[in-house]
Every structure is written in structure tokens, then in C-alpha cells.
C-alpha positions in Angstrom: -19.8 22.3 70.7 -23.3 21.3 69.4 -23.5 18.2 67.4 -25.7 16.9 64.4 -28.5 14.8 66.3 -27.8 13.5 62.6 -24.8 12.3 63.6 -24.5 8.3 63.4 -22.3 6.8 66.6 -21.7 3.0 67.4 -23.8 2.2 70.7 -23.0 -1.2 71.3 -20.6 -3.9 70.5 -21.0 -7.5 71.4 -19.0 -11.1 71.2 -19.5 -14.5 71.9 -17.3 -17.5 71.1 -18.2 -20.9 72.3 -15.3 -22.8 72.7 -15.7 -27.1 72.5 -13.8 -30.1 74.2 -12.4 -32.9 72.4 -15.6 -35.1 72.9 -18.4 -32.9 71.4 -21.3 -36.0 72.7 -19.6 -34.3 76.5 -19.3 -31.1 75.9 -22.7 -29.8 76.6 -26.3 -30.4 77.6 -27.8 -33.1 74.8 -31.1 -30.3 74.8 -27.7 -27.9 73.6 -25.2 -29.5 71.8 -23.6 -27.1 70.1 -25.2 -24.1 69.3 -26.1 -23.3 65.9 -25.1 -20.3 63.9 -28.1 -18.0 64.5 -28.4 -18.5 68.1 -24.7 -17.9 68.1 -25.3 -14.4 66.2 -28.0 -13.8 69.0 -26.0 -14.4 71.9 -23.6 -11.6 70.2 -26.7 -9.8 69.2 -27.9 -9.5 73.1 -24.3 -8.7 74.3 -24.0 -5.5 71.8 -27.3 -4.4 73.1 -26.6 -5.0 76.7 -23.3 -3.4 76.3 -25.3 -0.5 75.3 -27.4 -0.4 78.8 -30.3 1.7 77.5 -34.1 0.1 78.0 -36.4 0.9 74.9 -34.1 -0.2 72.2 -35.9 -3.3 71.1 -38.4 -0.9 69.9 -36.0 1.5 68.5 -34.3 -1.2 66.0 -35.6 -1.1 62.9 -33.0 -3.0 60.3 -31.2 -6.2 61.1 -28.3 -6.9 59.2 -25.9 -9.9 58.8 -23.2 -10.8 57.3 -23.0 -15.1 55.9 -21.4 -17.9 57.4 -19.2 -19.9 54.5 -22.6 -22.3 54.4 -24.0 -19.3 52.4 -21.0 -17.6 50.7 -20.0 -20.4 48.4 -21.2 -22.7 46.3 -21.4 -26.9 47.0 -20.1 -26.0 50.9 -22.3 -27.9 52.8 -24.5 -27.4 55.6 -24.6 -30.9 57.0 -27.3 -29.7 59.6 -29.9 -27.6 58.1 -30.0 -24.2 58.1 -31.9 -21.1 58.3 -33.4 -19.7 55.4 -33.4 -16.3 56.6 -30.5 -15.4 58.8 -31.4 -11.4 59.9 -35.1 -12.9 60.5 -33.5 -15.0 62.8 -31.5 -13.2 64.6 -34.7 -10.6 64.8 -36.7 -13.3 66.3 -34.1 -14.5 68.6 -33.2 -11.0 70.3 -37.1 -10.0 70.2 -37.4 -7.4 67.3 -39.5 -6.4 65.0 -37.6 -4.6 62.2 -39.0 -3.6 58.7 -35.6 -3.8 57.3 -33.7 -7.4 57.2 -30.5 -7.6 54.8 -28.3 -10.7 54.0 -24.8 -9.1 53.0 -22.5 -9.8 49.8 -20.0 -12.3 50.6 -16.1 -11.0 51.4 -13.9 -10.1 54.6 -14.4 -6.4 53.6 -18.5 -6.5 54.4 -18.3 -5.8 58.8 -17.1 -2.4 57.6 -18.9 -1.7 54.3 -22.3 -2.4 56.1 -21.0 -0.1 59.4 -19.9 2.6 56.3 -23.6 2.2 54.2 -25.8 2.2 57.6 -23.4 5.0 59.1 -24.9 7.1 56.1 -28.7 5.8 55.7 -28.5 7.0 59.5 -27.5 10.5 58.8 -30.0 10.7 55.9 -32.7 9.7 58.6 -33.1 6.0 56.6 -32.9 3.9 59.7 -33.7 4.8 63.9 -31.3 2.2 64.8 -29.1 -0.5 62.9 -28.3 -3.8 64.5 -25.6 -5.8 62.4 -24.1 -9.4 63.4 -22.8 -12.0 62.0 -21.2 -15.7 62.9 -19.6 -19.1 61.7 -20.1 -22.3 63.8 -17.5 -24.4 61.7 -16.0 -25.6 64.9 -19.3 -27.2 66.0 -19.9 -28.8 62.3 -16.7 -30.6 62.1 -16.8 -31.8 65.6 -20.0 -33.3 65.0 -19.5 -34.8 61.8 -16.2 -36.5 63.5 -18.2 -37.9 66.5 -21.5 -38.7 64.9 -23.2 -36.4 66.2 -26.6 -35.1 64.9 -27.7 -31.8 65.2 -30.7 -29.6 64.3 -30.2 -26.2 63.3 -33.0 -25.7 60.5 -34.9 -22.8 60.8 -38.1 -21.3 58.7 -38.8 -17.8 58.9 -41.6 -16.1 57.0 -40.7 -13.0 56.7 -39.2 -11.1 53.5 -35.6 -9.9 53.7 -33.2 -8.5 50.8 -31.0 -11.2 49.8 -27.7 -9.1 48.4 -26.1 -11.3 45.5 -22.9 -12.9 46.8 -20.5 -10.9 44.5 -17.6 -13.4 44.1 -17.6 -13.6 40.5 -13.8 -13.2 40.3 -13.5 -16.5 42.5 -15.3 -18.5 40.3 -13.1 -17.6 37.4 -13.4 -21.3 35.1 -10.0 -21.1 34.2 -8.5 -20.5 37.2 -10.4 -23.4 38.7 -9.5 -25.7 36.0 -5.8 -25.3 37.0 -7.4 -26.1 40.5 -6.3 -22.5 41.8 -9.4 -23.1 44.5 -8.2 -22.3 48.0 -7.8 -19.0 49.5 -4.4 -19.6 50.4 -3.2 -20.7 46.8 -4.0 -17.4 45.7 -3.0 -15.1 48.3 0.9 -17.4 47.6 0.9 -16.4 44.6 0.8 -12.8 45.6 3.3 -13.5 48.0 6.0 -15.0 45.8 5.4 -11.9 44.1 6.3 -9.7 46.9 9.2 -11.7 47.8 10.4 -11.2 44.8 10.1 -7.7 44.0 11.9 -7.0 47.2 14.5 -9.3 46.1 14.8 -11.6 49.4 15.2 -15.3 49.3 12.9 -18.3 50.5 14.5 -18.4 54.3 15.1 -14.8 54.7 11.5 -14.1 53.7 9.9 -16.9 55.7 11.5 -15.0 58.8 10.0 -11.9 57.6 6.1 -13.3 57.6 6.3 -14.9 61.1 8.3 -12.0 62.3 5.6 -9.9 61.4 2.8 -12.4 62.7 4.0 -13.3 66.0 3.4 -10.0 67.9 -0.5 -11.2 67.6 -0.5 -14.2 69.6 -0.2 -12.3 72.8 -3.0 -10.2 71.5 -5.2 -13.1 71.0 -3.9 -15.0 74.1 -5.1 -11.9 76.4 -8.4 -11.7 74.2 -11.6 -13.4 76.3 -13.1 -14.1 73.1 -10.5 -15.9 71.2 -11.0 -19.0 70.1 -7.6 -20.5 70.0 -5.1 -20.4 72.9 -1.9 -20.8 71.5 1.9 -20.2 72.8 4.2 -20.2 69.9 6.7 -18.1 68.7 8.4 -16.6 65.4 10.3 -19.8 64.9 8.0 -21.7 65.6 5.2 -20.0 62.8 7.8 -20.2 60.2 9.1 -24.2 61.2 7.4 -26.9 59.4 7.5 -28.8 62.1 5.3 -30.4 64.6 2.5 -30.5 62.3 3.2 -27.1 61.3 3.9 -28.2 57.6 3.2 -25.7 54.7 -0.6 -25.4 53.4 0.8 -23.0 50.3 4.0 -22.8 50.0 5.4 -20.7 51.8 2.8 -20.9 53.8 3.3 -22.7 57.5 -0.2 -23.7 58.2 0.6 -21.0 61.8 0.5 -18.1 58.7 -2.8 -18.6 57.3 -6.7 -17.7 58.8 -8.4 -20.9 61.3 -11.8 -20.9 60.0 -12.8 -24.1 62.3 -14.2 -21.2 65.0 -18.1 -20.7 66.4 -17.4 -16.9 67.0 -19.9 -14.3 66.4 -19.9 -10.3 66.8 -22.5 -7.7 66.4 -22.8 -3.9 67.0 -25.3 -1.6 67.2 -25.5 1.9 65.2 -27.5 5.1 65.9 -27.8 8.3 65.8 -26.6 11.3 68.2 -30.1 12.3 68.7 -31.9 8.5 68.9 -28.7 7.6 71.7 -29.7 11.2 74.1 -33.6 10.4 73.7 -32.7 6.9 75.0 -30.6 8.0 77.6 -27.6 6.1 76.4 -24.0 7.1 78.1 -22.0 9.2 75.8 -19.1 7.7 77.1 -20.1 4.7 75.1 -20.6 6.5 71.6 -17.8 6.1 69.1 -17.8 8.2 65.8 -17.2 6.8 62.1 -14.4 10.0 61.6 -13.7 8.5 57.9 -14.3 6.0 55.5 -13.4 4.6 52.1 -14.1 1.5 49.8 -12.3 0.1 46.9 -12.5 -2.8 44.3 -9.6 -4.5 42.7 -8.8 -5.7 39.1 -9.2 -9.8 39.0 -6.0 -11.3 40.3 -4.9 -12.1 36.7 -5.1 -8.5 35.1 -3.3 -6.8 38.0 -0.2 -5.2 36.6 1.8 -6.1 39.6 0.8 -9.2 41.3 2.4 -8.0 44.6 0.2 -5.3 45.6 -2.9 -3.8 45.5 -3.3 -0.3 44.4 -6.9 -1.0 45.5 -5.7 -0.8 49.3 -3.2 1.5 49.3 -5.8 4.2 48.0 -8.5 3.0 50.2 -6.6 3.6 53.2 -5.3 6.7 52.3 -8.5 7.9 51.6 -9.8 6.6 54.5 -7.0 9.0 56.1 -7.5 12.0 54.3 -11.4 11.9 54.6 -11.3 11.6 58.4 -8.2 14.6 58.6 -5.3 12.5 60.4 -2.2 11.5 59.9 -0.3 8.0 60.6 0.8 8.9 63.8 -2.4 9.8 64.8 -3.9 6.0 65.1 -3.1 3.8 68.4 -5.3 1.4 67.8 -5.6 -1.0 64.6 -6.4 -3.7 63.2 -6.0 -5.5 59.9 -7.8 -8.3 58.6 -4.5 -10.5 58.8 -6.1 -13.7 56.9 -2.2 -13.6 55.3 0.7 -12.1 56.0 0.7 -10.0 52.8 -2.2 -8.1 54.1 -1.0 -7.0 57.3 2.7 -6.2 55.2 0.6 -4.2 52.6 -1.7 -2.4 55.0 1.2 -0.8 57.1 2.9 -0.1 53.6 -0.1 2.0 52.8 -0.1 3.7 55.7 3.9 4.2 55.7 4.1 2.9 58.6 6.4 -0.1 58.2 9.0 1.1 60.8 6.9 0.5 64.1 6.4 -2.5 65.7 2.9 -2.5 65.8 0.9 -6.3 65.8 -1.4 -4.8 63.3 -4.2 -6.3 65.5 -6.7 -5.8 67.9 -8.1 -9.4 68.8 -5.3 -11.0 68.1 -5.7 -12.1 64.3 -7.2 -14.9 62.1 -4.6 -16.8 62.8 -4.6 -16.9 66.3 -7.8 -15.3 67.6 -9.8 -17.1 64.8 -11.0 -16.5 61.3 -14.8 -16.3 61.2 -15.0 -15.6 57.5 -16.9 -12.4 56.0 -17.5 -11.4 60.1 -13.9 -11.4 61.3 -13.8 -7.4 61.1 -17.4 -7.3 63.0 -15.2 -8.3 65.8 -12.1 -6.0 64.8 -14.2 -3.4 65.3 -15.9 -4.3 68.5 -12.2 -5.0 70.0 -11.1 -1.1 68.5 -14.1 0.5 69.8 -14.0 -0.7 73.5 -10.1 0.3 73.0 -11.1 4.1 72.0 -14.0 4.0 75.3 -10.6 3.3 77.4 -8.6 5.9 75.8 -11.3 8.7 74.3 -8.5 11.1 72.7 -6.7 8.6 70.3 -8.3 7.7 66.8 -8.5 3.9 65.4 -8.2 2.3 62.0 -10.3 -1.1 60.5 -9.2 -2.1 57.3 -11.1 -5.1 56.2 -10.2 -7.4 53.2 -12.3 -9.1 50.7 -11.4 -11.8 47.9 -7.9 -12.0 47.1 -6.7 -8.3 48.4 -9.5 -7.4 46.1 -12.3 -6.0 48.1 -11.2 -3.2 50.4 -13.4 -1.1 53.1 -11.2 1.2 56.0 -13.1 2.8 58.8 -11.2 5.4 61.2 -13.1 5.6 64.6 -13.1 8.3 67.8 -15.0 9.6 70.5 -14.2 12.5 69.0 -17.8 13.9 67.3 -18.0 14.1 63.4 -19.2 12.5 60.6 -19.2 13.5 56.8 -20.5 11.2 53.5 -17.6 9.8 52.0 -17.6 9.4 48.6 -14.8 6.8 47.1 -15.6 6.9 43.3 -12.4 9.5 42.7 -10.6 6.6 43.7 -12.1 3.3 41.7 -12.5 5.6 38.8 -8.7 6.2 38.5 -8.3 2.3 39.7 -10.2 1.2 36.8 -8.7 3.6 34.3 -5.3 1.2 34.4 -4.9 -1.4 31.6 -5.7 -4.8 32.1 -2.6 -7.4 32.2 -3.6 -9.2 29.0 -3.9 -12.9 29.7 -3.7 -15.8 27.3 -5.4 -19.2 28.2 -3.7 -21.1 25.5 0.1 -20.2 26.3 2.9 -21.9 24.1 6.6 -21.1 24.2 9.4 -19.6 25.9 8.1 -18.2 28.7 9.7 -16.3 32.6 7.9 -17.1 35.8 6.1 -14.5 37.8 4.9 -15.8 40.9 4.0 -19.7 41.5 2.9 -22.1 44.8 2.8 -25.9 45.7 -0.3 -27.2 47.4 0.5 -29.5 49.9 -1.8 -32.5 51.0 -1.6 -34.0 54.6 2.2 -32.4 54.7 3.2 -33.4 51.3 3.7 -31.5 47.8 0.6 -32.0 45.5 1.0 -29.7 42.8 2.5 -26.5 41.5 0.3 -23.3 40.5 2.4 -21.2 38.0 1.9 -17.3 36.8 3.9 -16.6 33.6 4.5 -14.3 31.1 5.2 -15.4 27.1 8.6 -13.9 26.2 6.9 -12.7 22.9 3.7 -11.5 23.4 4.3 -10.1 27.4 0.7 -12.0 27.4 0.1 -13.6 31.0 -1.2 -17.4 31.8 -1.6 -19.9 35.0 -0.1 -23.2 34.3 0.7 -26.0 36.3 3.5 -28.2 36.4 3.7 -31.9 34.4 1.4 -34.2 35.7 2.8 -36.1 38.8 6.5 -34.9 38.4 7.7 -34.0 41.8 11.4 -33.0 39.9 9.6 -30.0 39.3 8.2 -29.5 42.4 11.6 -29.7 44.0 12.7 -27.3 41.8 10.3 -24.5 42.7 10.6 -25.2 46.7 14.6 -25.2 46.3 14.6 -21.3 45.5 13.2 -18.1 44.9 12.4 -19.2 41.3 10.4 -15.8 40.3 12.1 -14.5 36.9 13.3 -18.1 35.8 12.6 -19.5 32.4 10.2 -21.8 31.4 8.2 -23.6 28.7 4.6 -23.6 28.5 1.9 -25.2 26.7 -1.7 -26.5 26.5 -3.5 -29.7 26.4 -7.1 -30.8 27.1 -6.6 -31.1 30.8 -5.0 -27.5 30.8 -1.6 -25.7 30.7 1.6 -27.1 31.4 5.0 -25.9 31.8 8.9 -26.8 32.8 12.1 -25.6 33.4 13.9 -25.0 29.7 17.1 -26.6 31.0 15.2 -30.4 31.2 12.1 -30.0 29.0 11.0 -30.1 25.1 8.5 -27.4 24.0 4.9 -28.8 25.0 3.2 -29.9 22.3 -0.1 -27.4 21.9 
């Protein structure tokens, strides 16, 4: 069979996790404390080139691109420690290359396998020789230091021009939203799965089970994974107990459920063509093929018609599928960016595979493995590709997840040769043909809950976060509950409240609502 020296392969994958004792001031040499995130991303950076075993290919790599650490992805999050102010120049300068093309992603979970989809394409249209992407977070490091008093240096000036994408999280900074302080990730992903829970009619307990049921199958993963950052032992019980310090975060979220960003993880990979890896003399039993690909972009969380799924997934995956020719059954090998349990629950939902006992993950989860933000799925990737090298006749599936289940990107892998554009407008055209959920920011009446969740501080309810619809209008709103009444909060934790009735209204500090059976209409 002759192949398209056209044809763009993955070459080289690379990890490296620096894990950090109790005492940071012990943990390592004073002249290297902790490392910062760009020599983290080059340690990665060297490892996916090494892993590629090929001399010449500092020469051959002409675009650096990473993905950004939370420092860079959103707004007022500090960087306590300075900071470069070009991370692909730095990582460039740190490995020893000298590209002409340097690109700072969009921020989102989805981006590891958008970039590997956009660079798999500028390759085959002869747009790049050789793509090295990477990416990092170095939380871990940050928080340690800040507790021990630690100061580090990790400023770094690069002159050098790069394309600086825009961050694209519009939807998260949604004014309204924020002003009923719906503002953590795992707020909004609760509300979603309320939702689910439901629409498939289970109660709290039963569901509870469900999520760590589902999530437990990844510790081992992670725990057999050199490049996890967490070694855990803890079973389904344990994830869904709110014990031992395991209290919720969202309800009914056990902290166990939801992604551990406090990590210093980085991955990178490097991408070339068929006809650049045989002039280099790379091994073909190191190439991996893009077979398939799609992308797709949710409606903002408060205009989805059904706050329990996203149609945005489910077509992206089955696109993904039909572009690359396979069935289901045909992948061995997956993983899921599994910042929630939703997403894992959704993605085998969308693939119709809900009836196999499948962890849903290849490193072992953000839960367990660790959660390094926009790169999680840069290491995803890395884990399924050196599982199709193993085993060259089964195919793999990424599916990466941005926002709340609203940015989507799938990749299905092989060592099988092929590669063809794919072209996912079809799909977000008919995605963004549906209606819009109307939504009304000054709510007042008789209204029926939709989804809701309590924040909890230090293991106690803060405050409720509830999704309504008026009785009259069918019109939509985000409320919270009265002002320091934990009655209310009882009432939400004590059952599957979705579909009860409520009265809503507004004030200057925002909307409020309670139960019917103990409250007077608000005044507006």
C-alpha cells in the first residue's frame, strides 16, 4: 500500500510530572526549587522528542505550540511568581529551536485535541515540516510555596513575536451568572447534573452511587500510571462518602468526583508528516495516524433546551466516528476528559456504549491522575498513543471537553495509515439552528425548579444556585436562595427537588426564590 508522504502521523509523545514533599524549602536543590511552568513544558518537550529517537529534528521543527496554564486562561488568577510573557518562545528556547511559527492557544479542556486536529491539516496542506505542541500547570509548586514562604523566580522575557489566540471564554464571564456567584467550574457542571438525575428519574443516594460507580474503575488506572500525580487507594464508597474530608464541593459533588488541579504535570507531542518521519529515519512502529476528527460548540449553559446534555458532544463524537469509518466496538482504547462525572456518563452515551465496563480513561482521570487544566487531553493522548504502539491493530478515541460541556474536539487514532480533512460545519450549523431557551433576568412569580446546587465552604453549606422556569412565560432564570437561610438549604440537600415549585423574585443584590409551601411572593 503506498501512502501520502502528505500524510500527517504523531512521532513523539512526552510526560513529566514533578511530584513535591510536604516541606517544599526540602524538597529540592535551593538552585531548583520547584520548577516553573516552562521548564516543566520543556522537560515534556525533550521527552516527546526523545521518544521519537530521530537526530535532525531540532532543525526540522518549525511551529511551537502551547496550550496555557490557569495563570493565563483567566482573569484576576494570580501568578504569585512571575511569569513568562511568551510561553511557545520559551519552550522553543528551552528544547533548542528555532521555529518561525509560535502560537499561544484559546483557553478550554477541548484545545490538546483541536491544536493536534488544526496542525494534523496545515501538515497535509504542506503548512508546517514539523509541529511540536506542549503544555503544563505548576499549581502544585505555587501553593506549596505560598504555604511555606517560599520565594521563587519564574519570570521570563522572550523577544520574539508569537500569535497570541484570544482566550475564548466569553460564556464564563456571563455578568449575570456571576452576580448570582455561579463562578466555579464545579457549580456549573452540578447544575447539569441535577439535571441528569432528574431526567432519569433516580434519587439523591441512588445517583450518588451511580457517579462513584462510574469513577472508581480510574483509580487503578492512575495508580499504575508513572506520571500521575496523585497516588490514591479509595474505592466507590469511599468517592461517594462525605467523610474523612471527603465532604461535598457542589452538591452532589464529593470533593473524590471533581478534577485536582493542584498538579505540575506537563505533556507534549510531536506531529509530522509520512514523508518528513522516512527522510528522518524515524521507526514506523512509532507513527500513529489521526483516522478522524470532529469539533463542536455548545449553546451558553442558560439557552440549552435540556440542561442535561449536550447535543454538542453527542454529534461531535459521532462524527468523529463516521469520519474515521468505525464503529463502537471498534475502539479499545479511550479516554475522556473526566473533569465530572457527567462527562464520562455523556461521552459513553454518545457512543452507545453505556453497557461495558470500560474506565473511560487512559491515565487514570482528573480526578485521580491529575487535572492540568486546558493540557489534561495533551496527556490523554500521549497515554492512547503509546497504547495503540503496543497493540497496532485496535483504533483509539480522545474526546476532550471545554467550558461547561460546551467546547467539544474527538480524535480517533491508529497505526493504521489514513488521513482525510474533516469538516464539522454540517454539524454546528444544525447545532445552531435550535432555539435558544429564552431567559429572564428579572423573574417574578410562581415558578418549577429545573436543576439547582449548594456551594459548600470548608465542609459546610454556603449557598444555593437555582435554575427555574416561570410557570407563565416558560421563560428561564438563576436565582439563589434567601440570604443566609439554611431552611432552604436543608430543603434542597433533603431530596431530588428538580420539578418542585417555587417563588421567585428580584432585588438589587439579584434573584431570589423559596419553596411556595413557607414563602410570600418576593417583592420585585
Amino acid at each position: 500500500m503506498t501512502i501520502d508522504l502528505n500524510t500527517p502521523i504523531i512521532v513523539g509523545v512526552g510526560e513529566f510530572t514533578q511530584r513535591l514533599g510536604d516541606d517544599l524549602s526540602q524538597a529540592l536543590s535551593p538552585q531548583q526549587l520547584a520548577l516553573s511552568p516552562q521548564q516543566l513544558a520543556v522537560k515534556a518537550a525533550k521527552a516527546a522528542i526523545n521518544d521519537a529517537q530521530s537526530d535532525g529534528m531540532l532543525k526540522t521543527i518549525d511551529a511551537v505550540v502551547c496550550t496555557r496554564p490557569f495563570y493565563d486562561s483567566v482573569p484576576l488568577w494570580q501568578a504569585p511568581f512571575g511569569k513568562t510573557d511568551n510561553m511557545p518562545g520559551s519552550v522553543a528556547k528551552g528544547v533548542g529551536i528555532n521555529a518561525n511559527q509560535l502560537v499561544y492557544a484559546s483557553v478550554g479542556g477541548n484545545t490538546p485535541q483541536a491544536l493536534v486536529n488544526e496542525w494534523c491539516e496545515k501538515l497535509y496542506m504542506g503548512q508546517a515540516s514539523m509541529v511540536l505542541l506542549a503544555g503544563t500547570e505548576a499549581i502544585a509548586s505555587t501553593n506549596h510555596a505560598l504555604k511555606q514562604g517560599v520565594t521563587l523566580d519564574w519570570a521570563e522575557h522572550i523577544d520574539q513575536p508569537f500569535e497570541d489566540r484570544p482566550l475564548d471564554i466569553d460564556d464564563l464571564l456571563d455578568q449575570h451568572l456571576l452576580q448570582h456567584l455561579l463562578m466555579t467550574m464545579p457549580a456549573n457542571y452540578a447544575l447539569c447534573e441535577v439535571a441528569r438525575m432528574a431526567k432519569l428519574g433516580q434519587d439523591v443516594d441512588s445517583y450518588t452511587e451511580q457517579m462513584a460507580q462510574l469513577m472508581a474503575p480510574m483509580v487503578a488506572v492512575a495508580k499504575a500510571n508513572p506520571y500521575s500525580m496523585f497516588d490514591l487507594d479509595i474505592n466507590a464508597d469511599q468517592i461517594a462518602s462525605t467523610d474523612n474530608r471527603n465532604g461535598y464541593v457542589a452538591w452532589p459533588y464529593t470533593r473524590a468526583m471533581v478534577a485536582k488541579d493542584g498538579v505540575n504535570q506537563a505533556a507534549a507531542l510531536v506531529l509530522t508528516t509520512v514523508g518528513k518521519a522516512q527522510e528522518l529515519g524515524i521507526s514506523e512502529s512509532k507513527w500513529v495516524y489521526l483516522r478522524g476528527y470532529a469539533e463542536a460548540k455548545e449553546k451558553p449553559l442558560l439557552s440549552r433546551a435540556d440542561l442535561a446534555t449536550s447535543p454538542a458532544m453527542t454529534a461531535a463524537y459521532q462524527q468523529a466516528m463516521l469520519n474515521a469509518a468505525i464503529n463502537p466496538n471498534d475502539l479499545k482504547v479511550i479516554d475522556i476528559y473526566s473533569c465530572f462525572p457527567i462527562v464520562v456518563s455523556e461521552a459513553k452515551a454518545a457512543l452507545a456504549i453505556e453497557h461495558l465496563d470500560h474506565p473511560m480513561t487512559e491515565t487514570g482521570g482528573l480526578s485521580f491522575f491529575g487535572g492540568p487544566g486546558n493540557n489534561y487531553s495533551m496527556h490523554g493522548i500521549a497515554a492512547v498513543v503509546r497504547k495503540l504502539r503496543a497493540d497496532p491493530l485496535v483504533y483509539g478515541l480522545v474526546g476532550a471537553n471545554g467550558g461547561v460541556m460546551s467546547k467539544h474536539a474527538v480524535g480517533i487514532y491508529s497505526c493504521q495509515a489514513g488521513f482525510n480533512i474533516c469538516n464539522s460545519q454540517t454539524i454546528q450549523q444544525r447545532l445552531d439552528a435550535v432555539p435558544d431557551v429564552k431567559v429572564n433576568h428579572s423573574p417574578s412569580g410562581r415558578a418549577t425548579i429545573e436543576s439547582y446546587t449548594i456551594h459548600y465552604d470548608r465542609g459546610q453549606p454556603s449557598f444555593a444556585i437555582v435554575v427555574g422556569a416561570l410557570n407563565q412565560t416558560g421563560e428561564r432564570f438563576i436565582a439563589n436562595g434567601p440570604d443566609g437561610d439554611t431552611s432552604f438549604l436543608n430543603y434542597l440537600v433533603e431530596a431530588n427537588r428538580v420539578g418542585a415549585h417555587i417563588e421567585v423574585g428580584t432585588s438589587e443584590q439579584g434573584n431570589r426564590c423559596k419553596p411556595v409551601d413557607t414563602a410570600s411572593l418576593i417583592e420585585a
